[in-house]
C-alpha positions in Angstrom: 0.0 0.0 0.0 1.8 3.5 -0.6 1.7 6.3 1.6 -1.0 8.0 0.2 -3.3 5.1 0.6 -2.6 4.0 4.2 -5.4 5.4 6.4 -4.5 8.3 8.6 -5.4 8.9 12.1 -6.3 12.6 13.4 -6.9 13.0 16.1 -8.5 16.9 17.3 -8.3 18.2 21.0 -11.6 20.3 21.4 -14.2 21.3 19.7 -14.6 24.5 18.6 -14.3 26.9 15.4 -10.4 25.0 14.6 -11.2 21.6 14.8 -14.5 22.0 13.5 -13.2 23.7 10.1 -9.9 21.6 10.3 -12.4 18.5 10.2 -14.2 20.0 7.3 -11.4 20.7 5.5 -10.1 17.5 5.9 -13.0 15.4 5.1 -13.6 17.3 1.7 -9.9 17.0 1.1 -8.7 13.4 2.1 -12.3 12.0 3.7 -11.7 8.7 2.6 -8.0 8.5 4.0 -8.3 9.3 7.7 -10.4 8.5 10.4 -11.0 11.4 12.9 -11.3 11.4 17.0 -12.2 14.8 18.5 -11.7 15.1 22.1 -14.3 17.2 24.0 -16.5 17.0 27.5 -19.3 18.5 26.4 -21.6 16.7 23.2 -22.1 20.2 21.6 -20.4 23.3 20.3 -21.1 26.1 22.0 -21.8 28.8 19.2 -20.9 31.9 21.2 -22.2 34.2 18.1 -25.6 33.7 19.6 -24.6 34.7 23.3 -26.3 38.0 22.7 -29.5 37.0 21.9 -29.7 34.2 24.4 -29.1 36.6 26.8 -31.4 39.1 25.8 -34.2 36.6 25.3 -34.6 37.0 21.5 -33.6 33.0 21.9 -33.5 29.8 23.9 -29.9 29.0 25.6 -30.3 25.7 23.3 -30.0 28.0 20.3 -25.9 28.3 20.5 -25.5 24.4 21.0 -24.6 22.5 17.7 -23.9 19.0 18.8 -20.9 17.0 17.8 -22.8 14.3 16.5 -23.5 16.9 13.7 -21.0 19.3 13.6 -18.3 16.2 12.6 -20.2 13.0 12.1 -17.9 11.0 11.3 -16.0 11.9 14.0 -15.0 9.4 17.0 -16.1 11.4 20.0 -14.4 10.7 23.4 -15.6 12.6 25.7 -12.8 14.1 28.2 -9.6 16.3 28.7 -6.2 15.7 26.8 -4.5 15.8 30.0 -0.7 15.6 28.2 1.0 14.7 24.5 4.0 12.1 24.3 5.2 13.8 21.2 7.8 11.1 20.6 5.0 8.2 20.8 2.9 10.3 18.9 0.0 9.6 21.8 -2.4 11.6 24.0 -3.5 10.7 27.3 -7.1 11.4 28.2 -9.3 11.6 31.2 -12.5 10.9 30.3 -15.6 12.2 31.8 -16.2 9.3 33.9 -12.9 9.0 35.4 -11.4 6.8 33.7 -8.1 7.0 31.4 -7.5 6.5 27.8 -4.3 6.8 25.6 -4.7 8.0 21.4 -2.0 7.2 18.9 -2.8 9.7 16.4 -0.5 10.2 13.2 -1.8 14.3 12.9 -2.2 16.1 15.8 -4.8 19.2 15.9 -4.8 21.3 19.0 -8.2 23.4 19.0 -8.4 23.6 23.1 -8.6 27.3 23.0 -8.5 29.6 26.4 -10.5 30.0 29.6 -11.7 32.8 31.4 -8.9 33.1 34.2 -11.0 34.4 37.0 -8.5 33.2 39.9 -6.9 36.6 39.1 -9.5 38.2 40.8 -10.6 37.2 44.4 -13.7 35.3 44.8 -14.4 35.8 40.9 -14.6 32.1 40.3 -17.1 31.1 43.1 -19.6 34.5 42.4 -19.3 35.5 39.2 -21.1 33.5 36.1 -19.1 33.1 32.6 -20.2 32.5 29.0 -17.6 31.0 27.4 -18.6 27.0 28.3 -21.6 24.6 27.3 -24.4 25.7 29.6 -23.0 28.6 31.5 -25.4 31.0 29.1 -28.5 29.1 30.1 -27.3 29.3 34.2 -27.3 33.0 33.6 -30.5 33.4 31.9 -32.7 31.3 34.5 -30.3 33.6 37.2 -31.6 36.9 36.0 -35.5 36.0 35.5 -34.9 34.2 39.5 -33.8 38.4 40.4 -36.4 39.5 38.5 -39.2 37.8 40.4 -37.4 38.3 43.7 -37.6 41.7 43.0 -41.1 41.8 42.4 -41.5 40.0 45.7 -39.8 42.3 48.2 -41.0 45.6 49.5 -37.9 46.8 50.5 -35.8 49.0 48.1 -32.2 48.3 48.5 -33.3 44.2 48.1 -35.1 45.1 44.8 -31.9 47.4 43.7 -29.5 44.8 44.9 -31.5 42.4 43.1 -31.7 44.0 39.8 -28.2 45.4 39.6 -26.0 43.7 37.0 -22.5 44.2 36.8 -20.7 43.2 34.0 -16.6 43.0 34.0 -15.2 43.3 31.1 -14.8 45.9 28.2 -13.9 44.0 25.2 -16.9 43.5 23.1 -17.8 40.2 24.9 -18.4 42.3 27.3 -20.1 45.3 25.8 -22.7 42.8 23.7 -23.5 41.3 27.4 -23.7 44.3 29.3 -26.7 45.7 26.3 -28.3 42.4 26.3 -28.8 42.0 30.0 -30.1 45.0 29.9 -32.7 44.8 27.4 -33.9 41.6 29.2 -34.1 43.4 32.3 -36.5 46.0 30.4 -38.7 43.8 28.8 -39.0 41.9 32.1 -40.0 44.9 34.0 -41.8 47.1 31.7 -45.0 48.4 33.0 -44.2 47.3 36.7 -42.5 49.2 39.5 -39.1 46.9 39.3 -38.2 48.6 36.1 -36.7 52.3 38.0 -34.5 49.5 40.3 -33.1 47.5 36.9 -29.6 48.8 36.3 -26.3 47.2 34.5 -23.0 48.1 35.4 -20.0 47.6 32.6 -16.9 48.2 34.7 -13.8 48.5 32.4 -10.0 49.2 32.9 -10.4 51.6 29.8 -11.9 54.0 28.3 -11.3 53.2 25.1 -14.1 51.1 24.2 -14.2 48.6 20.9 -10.9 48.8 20.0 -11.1 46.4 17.9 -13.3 48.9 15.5 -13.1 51.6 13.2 -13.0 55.5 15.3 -16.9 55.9 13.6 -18.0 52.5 14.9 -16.7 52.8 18.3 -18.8 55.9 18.7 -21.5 54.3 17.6 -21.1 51.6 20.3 -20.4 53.9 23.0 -24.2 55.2 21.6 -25.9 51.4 22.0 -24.5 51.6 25.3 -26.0 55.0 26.6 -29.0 54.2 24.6 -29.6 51.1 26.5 -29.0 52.8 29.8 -25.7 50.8 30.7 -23.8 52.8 33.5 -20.0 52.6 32.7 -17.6 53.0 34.9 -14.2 54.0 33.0 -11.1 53.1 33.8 -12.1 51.0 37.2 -11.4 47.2 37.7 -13.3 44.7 39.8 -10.8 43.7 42.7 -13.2 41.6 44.9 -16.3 39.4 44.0 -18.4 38.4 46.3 -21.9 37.2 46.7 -23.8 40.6 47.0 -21.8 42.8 44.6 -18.4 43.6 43.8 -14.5 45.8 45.4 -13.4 48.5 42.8 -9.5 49.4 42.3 -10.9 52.7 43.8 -12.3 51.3 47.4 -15.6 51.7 46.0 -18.4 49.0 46.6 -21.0 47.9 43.9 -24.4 46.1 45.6 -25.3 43.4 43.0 -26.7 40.2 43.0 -25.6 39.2 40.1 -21.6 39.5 38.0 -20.5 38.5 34.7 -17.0 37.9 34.1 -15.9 38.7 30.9 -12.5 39.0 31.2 -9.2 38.7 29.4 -8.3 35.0 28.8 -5.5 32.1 29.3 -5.0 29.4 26.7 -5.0 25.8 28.5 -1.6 24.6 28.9 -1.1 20.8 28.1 1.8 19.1 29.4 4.0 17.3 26.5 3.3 20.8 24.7 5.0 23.2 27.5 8.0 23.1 26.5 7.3 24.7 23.3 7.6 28.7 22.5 4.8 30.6 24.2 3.8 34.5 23.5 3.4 36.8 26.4 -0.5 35.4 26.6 1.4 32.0 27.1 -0.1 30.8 23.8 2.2 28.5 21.8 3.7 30.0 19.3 3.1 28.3 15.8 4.8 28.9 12.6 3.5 29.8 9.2 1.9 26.9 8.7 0.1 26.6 11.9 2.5 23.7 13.0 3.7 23.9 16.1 5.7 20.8 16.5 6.5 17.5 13.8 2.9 15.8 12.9 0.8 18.6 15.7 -0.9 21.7 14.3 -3.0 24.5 16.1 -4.5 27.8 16.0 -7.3 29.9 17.4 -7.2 31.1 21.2 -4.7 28.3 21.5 -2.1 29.3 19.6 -0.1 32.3 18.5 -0.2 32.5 14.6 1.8 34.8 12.6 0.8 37.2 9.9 3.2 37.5 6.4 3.8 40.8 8.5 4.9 39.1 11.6 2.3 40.3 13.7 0.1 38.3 15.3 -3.4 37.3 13.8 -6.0 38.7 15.9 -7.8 36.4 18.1 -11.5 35.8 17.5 -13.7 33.3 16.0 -13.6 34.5 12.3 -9.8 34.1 12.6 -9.7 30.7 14.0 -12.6 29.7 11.3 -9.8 30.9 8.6 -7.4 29.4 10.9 -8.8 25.8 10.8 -9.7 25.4 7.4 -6.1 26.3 6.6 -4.7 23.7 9.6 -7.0 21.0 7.6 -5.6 21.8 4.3 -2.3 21.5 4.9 -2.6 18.7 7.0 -4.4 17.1 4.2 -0.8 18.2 1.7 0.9 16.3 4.5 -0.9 13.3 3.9 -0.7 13.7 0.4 2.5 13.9 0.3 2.7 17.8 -1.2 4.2 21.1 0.7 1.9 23.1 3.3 1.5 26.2 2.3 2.0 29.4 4.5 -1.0 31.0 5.8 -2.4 33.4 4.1 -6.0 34.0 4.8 -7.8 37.5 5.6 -10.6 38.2 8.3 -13.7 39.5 6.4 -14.1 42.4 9.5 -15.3 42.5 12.7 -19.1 42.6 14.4 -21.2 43.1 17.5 -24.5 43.5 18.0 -27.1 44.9 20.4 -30.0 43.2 19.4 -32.9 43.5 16.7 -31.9 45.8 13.7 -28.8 47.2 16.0 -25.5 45.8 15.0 -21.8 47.7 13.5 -19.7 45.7 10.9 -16.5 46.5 9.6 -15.9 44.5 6.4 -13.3 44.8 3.9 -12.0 48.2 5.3 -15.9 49.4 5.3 -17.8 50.4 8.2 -21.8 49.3 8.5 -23.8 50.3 11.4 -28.0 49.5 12.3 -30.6 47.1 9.8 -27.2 46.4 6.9 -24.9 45.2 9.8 -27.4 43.3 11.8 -28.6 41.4 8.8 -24.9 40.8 7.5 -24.2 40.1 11.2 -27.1 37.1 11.2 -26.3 36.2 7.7 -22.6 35.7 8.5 -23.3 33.7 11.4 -26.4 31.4 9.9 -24.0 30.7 7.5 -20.6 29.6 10.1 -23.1 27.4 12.2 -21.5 24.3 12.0 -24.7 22.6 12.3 -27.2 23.0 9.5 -29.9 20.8 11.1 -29.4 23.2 13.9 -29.9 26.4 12.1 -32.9 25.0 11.1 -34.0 24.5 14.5 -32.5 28.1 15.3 -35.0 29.8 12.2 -37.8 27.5 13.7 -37.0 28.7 16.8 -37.6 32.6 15.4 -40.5 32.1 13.9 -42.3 30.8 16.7 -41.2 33.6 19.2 -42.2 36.2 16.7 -45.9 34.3 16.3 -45.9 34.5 20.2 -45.4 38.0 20.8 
């Protein structure tokens, strides 16, 4: 049998945007020559595009879960942590969600485990504050707020309903921003008409001022707008020091009653032992070369990795990148397998989006800036479309529909 013939085994750690488009690329490139195992806890993607509306109750918390089965269905799915890489025996140990151990021999290597929201930097963040970034944690929040909304409506005394319905959100990257509007649009629908609403208040504390960076002068001016509009009180520069479970410490000494805090935070990437002795960045992500390998036979990319533009700066780190980013790991490892030359990465981000619900969105594309009904509807176009389930954007439009019918 030659080389090209022999079956191939890949085997992906997580699974998220990279190993999701790595796996696409593969299968359309060399389908029929590898067999795949993705390593992942959790039976779905969490499609954080969506986090937004989830949040603001325009959907379900079901709506940003595309499960494995059908985001890579021909995919072995074990379901644990890589917990270390014997790069010599080309193998991965994992600990699967049951306890019990399990060692992979893979041939490729793809290493999609992205980052985590490093809370233990700030004290008692891990224990008080809710995140967004994992499978579930969206949906926690959600049934949260409506449980402070109706313990609101149940007091009679005003700092408990205050307390109650104060939201503080840390965090000013757009995570953050797109949190910070959408909380707050489901605390006004949930208390418009009744009492509650004068006590419903979200706090976006940030260590900057300068808001959106990641946009165009015009567009950051325009978000600064959604946020006033939406009556989100920033507090600029301030940083949360102290979490606890009635409100949050400022840098300042100042406190903040709140019964509920969001942590949108910088990030780590996950360091995996038989992989830490390779060259990190100063966000201690492994550093990966042109193309996207980081070591003989292992690739990676996304929050995980460190990948150079032709410029030698750094891609940015989002999802658009590491959708570019793993459709680029699969090709080339598919050249590997077919015996060619990878090819240096190359790929362009189309722009960058948030959005602040129904007909409120900015865009920058292709050096152009879009703001209101165009950007929202390229917004929901653009993420329809990088679903990675279609069965489940089908749910998702069916989902729509009947919420619009019910209002």
């Amino acid at each position: 049998m030659s080389t090209t013939e022999q079956r191939r085994h890949v085997v992906l750690l997580g699974a998220g945007y990279l190993s999701i488009w790595s796996y696409r690329a593969l299968k359309r490139k060399v389908g029929k020559q590898v067999d795949f195992t993705v390593v992942a806890p959790a039976t779905a993607h969490t499609f954080h595009g969506w986090t937004g509306e989830v949040l603001s109750g325009e959907l379900p918390p079901d709506a940003q879960l595309s499960p494995i089965s059908e985001a890579m269905p021909t995919a072995r799915h074990v379901r644990g942590h890589a917990r270390s890489v014997d790069r010599a025996a080309r193998t991965v140990e994992v600990e699967r969600v049951d306890g019990t151990k399990q060692t992979l021999h893979y041939d490729h290597l793809i290493v999609g485990t992205g980052q985590y929201e490093d809370v233990s930097r700030v004290e008692g963040m891990e224990e008080h504050a809710y995140r967004l970034r994992d499978a579930g944690r969206t949906g926690k929040l959600v049934a949260h707020l409506d449980e402070c909304v109706e313990s609101a409506r149940s007091s009679t005394e005003e700092k408990l309903r205050a307390k109650a319905l104060t939201v503080v959100v840390a965090g000013g990257g757009l995570a953050g921003i797109e949190a910070s509007v959408a909380i707050a649009q489901r605390l006004a629908r949930a208390t418009e008409g009744t009492p509650e609403r004068e006590y419903a208040e979200v706090v976006l504390v940030t260590p900057t001022g300068e808001l959106a960076k990641e946009m165009p002068p015009k567009l950051r001016a325009h978000v600064r707008k959604e946020i006033q509009d939406n009556g989100v009180r920033l507090i600029a520069p301030a940083r949360v020091v102290a979490v606890g479970s009635d409100g949050v410490k400022l840098d300042d000494g100042s406190w903040l009653a709140a019964s509920t805090v969001v942590a949108a935070i910088g990030n780590s990437p996950r360091p995996l032992p038989g992989l830490d002795d390779l060259p990190v960045d100063d966000r201690g992500a492994v550093r990966a070369d042109r193309m996207l390998q980081i070591a003989p036979e292992v690739w990676s990319g996304g929050d995980a990795a460190s990948v150079p533009l032709a410029s030698g700066e750094p891609c940015p780190v989002d999802a658009a990148w590491a959708i570019g980013q793993g459709s680029w790991v699969g090709g080339n490892v598919a050249r590997v397998i077919q015996g060619r030359a990878q090819r240096e990465f190359t790929w362009k981000s189309v722009g960058v989006t948030a959005g602040f619900g129904r007909g409120h969105a900015v865009l920058e594309a292709w050096g152009m800036s879009f703001r209101g009904r165009p950007a929202w509807l390229s917004r929901a176009a653009f993420f329809g479309y990088y679903l990675p389930s279609r069965p489940q954007l089908r749910r998702v439009l069916r989902m729509l529909v009947a919420r619009r019918r019910g209002k």
